[in-house]
C-alpha positions in Angstrom: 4.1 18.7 -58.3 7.8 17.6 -60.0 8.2 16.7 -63.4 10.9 14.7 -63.8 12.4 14.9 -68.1 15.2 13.4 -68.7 15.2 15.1 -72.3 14.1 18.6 -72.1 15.5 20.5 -75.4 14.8 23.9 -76.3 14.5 23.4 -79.9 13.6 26.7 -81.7 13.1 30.3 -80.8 10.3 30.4 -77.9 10.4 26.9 -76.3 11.1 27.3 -72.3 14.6 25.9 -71.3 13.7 22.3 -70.1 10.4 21.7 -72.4 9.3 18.5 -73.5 11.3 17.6 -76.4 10.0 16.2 -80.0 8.8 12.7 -79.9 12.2 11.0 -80.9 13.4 12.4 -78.2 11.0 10.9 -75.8 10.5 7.9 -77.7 12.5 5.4 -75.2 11.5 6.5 -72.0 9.3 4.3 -69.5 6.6 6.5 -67.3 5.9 5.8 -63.7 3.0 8.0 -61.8 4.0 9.1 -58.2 1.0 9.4 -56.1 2.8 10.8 -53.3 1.6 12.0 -50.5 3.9 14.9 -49.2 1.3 16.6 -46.7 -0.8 15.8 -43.8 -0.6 13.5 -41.0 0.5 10.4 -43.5 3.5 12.6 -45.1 5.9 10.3 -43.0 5.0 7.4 -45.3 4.3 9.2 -48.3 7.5 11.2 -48.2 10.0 8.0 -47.3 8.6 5.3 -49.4 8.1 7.2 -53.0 10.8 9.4 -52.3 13.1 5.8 -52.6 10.6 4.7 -55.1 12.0 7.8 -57.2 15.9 6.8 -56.1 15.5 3.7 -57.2 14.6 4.6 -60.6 17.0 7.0 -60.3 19.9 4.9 -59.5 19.1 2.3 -62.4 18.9 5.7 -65.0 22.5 7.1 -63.6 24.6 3.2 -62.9 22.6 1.1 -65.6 21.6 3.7 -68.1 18.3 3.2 -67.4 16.4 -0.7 -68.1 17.8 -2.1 -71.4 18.2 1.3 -72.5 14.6 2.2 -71.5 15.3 5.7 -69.3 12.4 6.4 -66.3 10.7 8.9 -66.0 8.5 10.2 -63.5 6.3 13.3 -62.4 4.3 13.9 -58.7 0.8 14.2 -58.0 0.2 14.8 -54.0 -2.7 13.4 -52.7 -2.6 14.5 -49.1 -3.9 10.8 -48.7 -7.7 11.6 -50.1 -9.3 9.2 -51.9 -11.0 11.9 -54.4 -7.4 13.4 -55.4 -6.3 10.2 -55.7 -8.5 9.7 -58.7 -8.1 12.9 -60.3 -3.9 12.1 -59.9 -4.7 8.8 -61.6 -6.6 10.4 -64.1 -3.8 13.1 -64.9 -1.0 10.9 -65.0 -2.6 7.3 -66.5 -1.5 8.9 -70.2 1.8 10.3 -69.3 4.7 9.4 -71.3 5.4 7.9 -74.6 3.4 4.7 -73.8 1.1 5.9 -71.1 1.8 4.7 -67.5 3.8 1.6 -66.5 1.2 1.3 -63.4 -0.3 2.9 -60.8 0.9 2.7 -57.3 -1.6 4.3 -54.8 0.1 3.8 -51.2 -3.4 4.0 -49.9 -5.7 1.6 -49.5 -8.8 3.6 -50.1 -7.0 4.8 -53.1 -6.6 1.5 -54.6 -10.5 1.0 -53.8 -11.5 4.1 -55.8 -9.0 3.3 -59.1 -8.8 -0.3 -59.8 -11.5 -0.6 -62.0 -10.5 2.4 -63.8 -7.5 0.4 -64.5 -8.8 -2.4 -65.4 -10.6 -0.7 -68.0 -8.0 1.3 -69.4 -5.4 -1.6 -69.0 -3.2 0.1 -66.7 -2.0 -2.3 -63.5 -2.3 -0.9 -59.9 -0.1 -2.1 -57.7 -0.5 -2.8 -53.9 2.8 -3.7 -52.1 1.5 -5.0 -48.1 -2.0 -3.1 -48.9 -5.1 -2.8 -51.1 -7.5 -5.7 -51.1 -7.3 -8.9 -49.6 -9.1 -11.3 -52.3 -6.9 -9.0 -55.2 -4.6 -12.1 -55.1 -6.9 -14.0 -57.5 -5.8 -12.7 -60.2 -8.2 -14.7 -62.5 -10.8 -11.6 -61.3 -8.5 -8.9 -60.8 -6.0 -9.5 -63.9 -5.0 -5.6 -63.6 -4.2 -5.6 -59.5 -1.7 -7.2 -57.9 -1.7 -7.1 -53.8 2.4 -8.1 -54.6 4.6 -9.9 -51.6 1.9 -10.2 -49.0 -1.8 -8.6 -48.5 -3.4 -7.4 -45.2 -5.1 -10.4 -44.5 -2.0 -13.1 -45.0 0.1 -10.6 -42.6 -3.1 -10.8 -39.9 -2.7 -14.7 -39.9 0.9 -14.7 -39.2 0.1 -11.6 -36.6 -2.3 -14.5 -35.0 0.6 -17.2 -35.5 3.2 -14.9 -33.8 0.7 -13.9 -30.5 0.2 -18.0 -30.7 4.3 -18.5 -30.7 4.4 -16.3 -27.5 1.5 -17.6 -26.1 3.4 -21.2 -26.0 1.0 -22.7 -28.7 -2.0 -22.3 -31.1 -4.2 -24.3 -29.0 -3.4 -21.7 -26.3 -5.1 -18.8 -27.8 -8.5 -20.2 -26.7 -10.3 -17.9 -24.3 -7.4 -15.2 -24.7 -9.2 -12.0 -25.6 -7.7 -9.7 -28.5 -8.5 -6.0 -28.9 -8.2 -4.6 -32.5 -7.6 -0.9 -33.0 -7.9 0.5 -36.1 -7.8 3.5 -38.1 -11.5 4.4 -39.2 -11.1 3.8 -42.8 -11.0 1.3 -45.8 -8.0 0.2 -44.7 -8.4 -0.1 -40.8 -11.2 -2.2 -41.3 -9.8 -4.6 -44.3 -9.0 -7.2 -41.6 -12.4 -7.5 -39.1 -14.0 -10.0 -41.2 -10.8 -12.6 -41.5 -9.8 -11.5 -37.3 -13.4 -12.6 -36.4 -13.1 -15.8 -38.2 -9.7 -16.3 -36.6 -11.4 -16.1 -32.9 -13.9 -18.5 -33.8 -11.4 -21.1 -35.3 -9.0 -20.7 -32.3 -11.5 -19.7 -29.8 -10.3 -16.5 -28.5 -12.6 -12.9 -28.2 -11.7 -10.1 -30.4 -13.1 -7.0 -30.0 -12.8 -3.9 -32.5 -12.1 -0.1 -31.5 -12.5 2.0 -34.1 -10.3 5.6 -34.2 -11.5 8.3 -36.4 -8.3 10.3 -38.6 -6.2 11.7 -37.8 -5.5 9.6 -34.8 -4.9 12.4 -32.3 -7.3 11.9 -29.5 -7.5 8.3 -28.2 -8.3 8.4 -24.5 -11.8 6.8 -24.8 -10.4 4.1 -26.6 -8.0 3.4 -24.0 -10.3 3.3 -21.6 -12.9 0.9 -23.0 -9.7 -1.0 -23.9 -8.6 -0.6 -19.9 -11.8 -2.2 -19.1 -11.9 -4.8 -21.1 -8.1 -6.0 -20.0 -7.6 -7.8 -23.4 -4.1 -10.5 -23.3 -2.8 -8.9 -26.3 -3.9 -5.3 -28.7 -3.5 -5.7 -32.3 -2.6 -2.3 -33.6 -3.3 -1.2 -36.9 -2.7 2.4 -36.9 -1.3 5.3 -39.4 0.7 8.2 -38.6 -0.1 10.3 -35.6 -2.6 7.6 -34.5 0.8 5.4 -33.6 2.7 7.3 -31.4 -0.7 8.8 -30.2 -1.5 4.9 -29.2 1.5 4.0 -27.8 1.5 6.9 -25.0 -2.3 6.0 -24.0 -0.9 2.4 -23.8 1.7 3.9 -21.3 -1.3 5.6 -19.3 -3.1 3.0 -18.7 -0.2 0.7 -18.0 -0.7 -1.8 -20.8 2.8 -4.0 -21.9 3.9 -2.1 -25.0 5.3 -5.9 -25.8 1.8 -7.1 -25.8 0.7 -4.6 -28.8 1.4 -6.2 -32.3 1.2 -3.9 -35.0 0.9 -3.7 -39.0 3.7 -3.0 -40.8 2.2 0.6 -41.4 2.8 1.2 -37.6 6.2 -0.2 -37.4 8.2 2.6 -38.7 10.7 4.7 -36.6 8.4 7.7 -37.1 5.7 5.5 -35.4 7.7 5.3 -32.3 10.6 7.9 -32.0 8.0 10.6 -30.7 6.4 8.3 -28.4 9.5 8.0 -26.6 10.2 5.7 -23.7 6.3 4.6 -24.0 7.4 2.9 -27.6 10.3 0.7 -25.8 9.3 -3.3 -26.3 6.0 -2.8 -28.8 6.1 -5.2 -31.7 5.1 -4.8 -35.5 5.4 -7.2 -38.2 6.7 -6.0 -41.6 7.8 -7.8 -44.8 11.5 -6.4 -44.8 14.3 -4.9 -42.2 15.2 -1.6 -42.3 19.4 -0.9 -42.3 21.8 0.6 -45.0 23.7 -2.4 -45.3 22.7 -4.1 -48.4 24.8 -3.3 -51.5 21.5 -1.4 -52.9 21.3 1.0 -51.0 24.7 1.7 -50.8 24.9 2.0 -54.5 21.9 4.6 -54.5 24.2 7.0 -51.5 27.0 6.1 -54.1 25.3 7.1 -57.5 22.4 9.2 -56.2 22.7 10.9 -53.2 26.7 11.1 -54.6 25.3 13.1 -57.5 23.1 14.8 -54.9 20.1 13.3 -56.7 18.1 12.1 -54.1 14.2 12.4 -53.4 14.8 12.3 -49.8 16.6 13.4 -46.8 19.5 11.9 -46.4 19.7 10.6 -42.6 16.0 8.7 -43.6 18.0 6.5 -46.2 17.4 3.1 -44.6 14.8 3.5 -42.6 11.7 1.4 -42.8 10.0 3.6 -44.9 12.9 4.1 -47.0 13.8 0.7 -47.7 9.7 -0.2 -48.5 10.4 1.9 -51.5 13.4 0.2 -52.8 11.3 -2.8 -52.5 8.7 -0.8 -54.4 11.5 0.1 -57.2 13.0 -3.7 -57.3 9.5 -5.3 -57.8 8.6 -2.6 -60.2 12.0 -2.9 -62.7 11.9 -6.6 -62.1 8.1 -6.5 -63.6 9.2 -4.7 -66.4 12.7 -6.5 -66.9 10.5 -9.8 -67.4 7.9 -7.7 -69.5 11.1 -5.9 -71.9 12.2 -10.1 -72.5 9.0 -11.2 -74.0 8.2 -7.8 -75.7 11.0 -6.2 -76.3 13.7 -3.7 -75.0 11.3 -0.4 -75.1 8.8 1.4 -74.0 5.8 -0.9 -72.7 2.8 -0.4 -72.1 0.3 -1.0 -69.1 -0.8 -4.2 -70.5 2.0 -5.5 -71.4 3.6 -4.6 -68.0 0.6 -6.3 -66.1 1.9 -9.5 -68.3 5.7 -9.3 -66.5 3.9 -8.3 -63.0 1.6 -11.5 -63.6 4.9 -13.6 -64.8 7.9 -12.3 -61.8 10.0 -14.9 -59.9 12.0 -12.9 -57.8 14.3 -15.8 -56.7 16.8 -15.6 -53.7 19.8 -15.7 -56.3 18.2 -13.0 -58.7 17.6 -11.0 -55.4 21.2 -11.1 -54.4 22.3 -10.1 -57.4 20.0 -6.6 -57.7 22.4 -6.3 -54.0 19.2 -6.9 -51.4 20.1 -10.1 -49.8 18.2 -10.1 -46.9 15.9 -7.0 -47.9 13.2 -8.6 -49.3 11.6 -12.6 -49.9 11.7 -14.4 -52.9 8.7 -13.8 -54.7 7.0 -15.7 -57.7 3.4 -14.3 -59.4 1.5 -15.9 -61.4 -2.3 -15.9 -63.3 -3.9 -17.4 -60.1 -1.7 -15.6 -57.5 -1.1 -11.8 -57.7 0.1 -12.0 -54.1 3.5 -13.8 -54.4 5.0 -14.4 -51.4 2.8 -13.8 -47.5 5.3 -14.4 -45.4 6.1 -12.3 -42.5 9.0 -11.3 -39.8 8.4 -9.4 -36.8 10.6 -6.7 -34.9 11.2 -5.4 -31.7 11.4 -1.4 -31.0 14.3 -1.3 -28.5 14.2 2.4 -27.4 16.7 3.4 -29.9 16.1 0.5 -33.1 13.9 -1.8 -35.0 15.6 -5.4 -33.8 14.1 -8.2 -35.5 12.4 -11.2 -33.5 11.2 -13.9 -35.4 12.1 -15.7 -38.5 9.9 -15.3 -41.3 6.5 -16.8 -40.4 4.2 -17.7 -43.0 0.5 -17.0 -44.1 -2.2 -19.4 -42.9 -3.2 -20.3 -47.1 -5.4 -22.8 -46.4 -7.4 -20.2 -44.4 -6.7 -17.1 -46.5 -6.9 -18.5 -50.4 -10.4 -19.9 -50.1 -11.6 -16.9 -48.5 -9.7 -15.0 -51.3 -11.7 -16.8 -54.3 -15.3 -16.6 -52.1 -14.8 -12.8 -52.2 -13.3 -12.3 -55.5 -16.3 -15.0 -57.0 -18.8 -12.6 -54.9 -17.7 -9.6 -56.4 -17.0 -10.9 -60.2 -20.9 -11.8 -59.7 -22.0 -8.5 -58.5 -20.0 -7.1 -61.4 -20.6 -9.6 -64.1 -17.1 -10.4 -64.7 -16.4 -13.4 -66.4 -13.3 -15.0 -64.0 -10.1 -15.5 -66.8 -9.1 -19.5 -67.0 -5.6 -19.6 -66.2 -3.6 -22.6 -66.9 
């Protein structure tokens, strides 16, 4: 685990060189827990996405002087991925800091499962970027979680949408068959329920294959899959289960460019050690990767220049690299809109939820923050925690991600009202009162 201290003074005989310092000298500094996720078969993701988190907040510390003023700071707590230390990291680091922490970013679906109401409770916001729970875009239920730019089941209708476009036609996906693969856990199995009510409304079979972690050993799978001889295979994999799925794929001689997968399998360490069998597969995702956007040019400049950075070098730009500058924008934009109504300081994890519930991300204030092209506007509000849904796909060519479509946005007439059944079902169970928003 890192601490990160920007103000570390030795004051006084027997304090250890880079101790906390008194509580002035703390006193304007913004806390942000890192859940990461630096071992096991997941460290790919855990590694690239908060290790740009971190050199995001880094780069706004060393060019801006931190937010208003405000400097971050920020301290590690691996998971390994596990829902249980997950908790007990959330639980450490919730009353970090001089205001406690800004919010809570799991990276794990499962993880989100097992701390939101823990947040809710003690007013700290957890924040799902592409993950997490589907119906956590009502924010009039879940006022402390916010499934930001597009959850699992807005990216599975525009999956549907995309295997239509190729397909010549929505009305052409009837009688198609669809196998779903998916990683045996909270996350895997987030979209069955909205798939299934996709095949019914277009008419198509969908049939779901479960694969237990890590991911390693497939072959039955493949087969079943073989024999069934679906049109297309919707992939939602993790890790070692993606490269693992792209080779069995190969051996039985299904089209790689017939397998659509979640944005979680559509990162280069998904396909590079799959090799030739990864040429033509399709993912979606909710941003490119590439260095050349004037962000991430500024964070080799005043980060990695200052040999600063959280990461290797040669994964700046990547996909999972450039999720976690997303990650870092939509985090300081939360808290830029947060500092304007409450003031240049400190906040704390309610008032933060206030600027995460209040962001418009426009296309003008995203090119100026230098990620034109990186990431879709995206606007928030006290009914809609989810912002944005909208969705490009790319294209592994053997060497790159290249991408294929333009975006493609969520089916919302399908996905809100089964948002605010769910939501109403579980602020039942729990007796929440649903907030009135106006």
């Amino acid at each position: 685990m890192k601490r990160i201290n920007l103000v570390g003074l030795a004051v006084g005989a027997g304090l250890a060189l880079g101790a906390v310092g008194p509580a002035w000298a703390q006193a304007n500094e913004q806390f942000v827990p890192m859940p990461i996720y630096r071992t096991g078969p997941y460290a790919a993701g855990g590694t690239g996405v908060f290790g740009a988190f971190m050199d995001y907040l880094a780069l706004i510390n060393e060019r801006d002087g931190g937010l208003n003023g405000v400097k971050f700071t920020w301290e590690e707590c691996e998971t390994a991925y596990d829902n249980a230390r997950g908790v007990e990291c959330y639980e450490r680091l919730k009353g970090k800091g001089p205001t406690g922490a800004a919010m809570f970013h799991p990276l794990s679906t499962g993880i989100t499962y097992s701390v939101f109401e823990k947040g809710a409770v003690d007013k700290v916001p957890v924040v799902s970027i592409g993950y997490g729970r589907g119906d956590a875009m009502d924010g009039r239920v879940f006022p402390y979680l916010f499934p930001l730019i597009t959850t699992y089941w807005s990216q599975n209708t525009a999956k549907i949408k995309y295997i239509g476009m190729k397909e010549g036609g929505m009305d052409k996906l009837k009688g198609k068959k669809l196998a779903n693969i998916y990683h045996d856990s909270a996350y895997g199995k987030e979209t069955i329920d909205i798939l299934n009510k996709q095949a019914a409304m277009y008419g198509f079979e969908v049939k779901h294959f479960p694969v237990a972690h890590p991911g390693l050993d497939q072959k039955a799978v493949w087969l079943q899959i073989k024999q069934m001889a679906p049109d297309w295979v919707i992939l939602r994999g993790w890790g070692v289960m993606n490269p693992t799925a792209l080779k069995e794929a190969q051996r039985v001689n299904f089209p790689r460019e017939k397998i659509v997968g979640v944005w979680w399998s559509g990162s280069e360490e998904d396909v590079r050690p799959a090799g030739a069998a990864a040429k033509g597969y399709v993912a979606a995702g909710f941003h490119p990767a590439g260095k050349n956007f004037p962000v991430i040019k500024d964070v080799e400049k005043f980060v990695y220049g200052k040999k600063k950075g959280n990461v290797e070098a040669e994964r700046v730009g990547t996909i999972y690299y450039n999720r976690g500058i997303i990650h870092g924008i939509v985090s300081v934009e939360a808290m830029r809109v947060a500092q304007e109504k409450f003031g240049k300081k400190p906040l704390t994890g309610e008032q933060i939820a206030w600027g995460l519930e209040n962001l418009n991300i426009t296309a003008e204030r995203i090119k100026a923050l230098g990620a034109e092209g990186l990431l879709q506007p995206l606007k928030t509000s006290c009914l809609d925690h989810e912002g944005g849904g909208a969705v490009k796909f790319q294209q592994w060519d053997g060497d790159k991600w290249v991408i294929v479509t333009d975006w493609i946005e969520a089916d919302k007439k399908l996905v809100r009202p089964l948002a605010e059944e769910s939501a109403a079902k579980y602020a039942k169970e729990k007796n929440i009162t649903p907030r009135t928003c106006n």
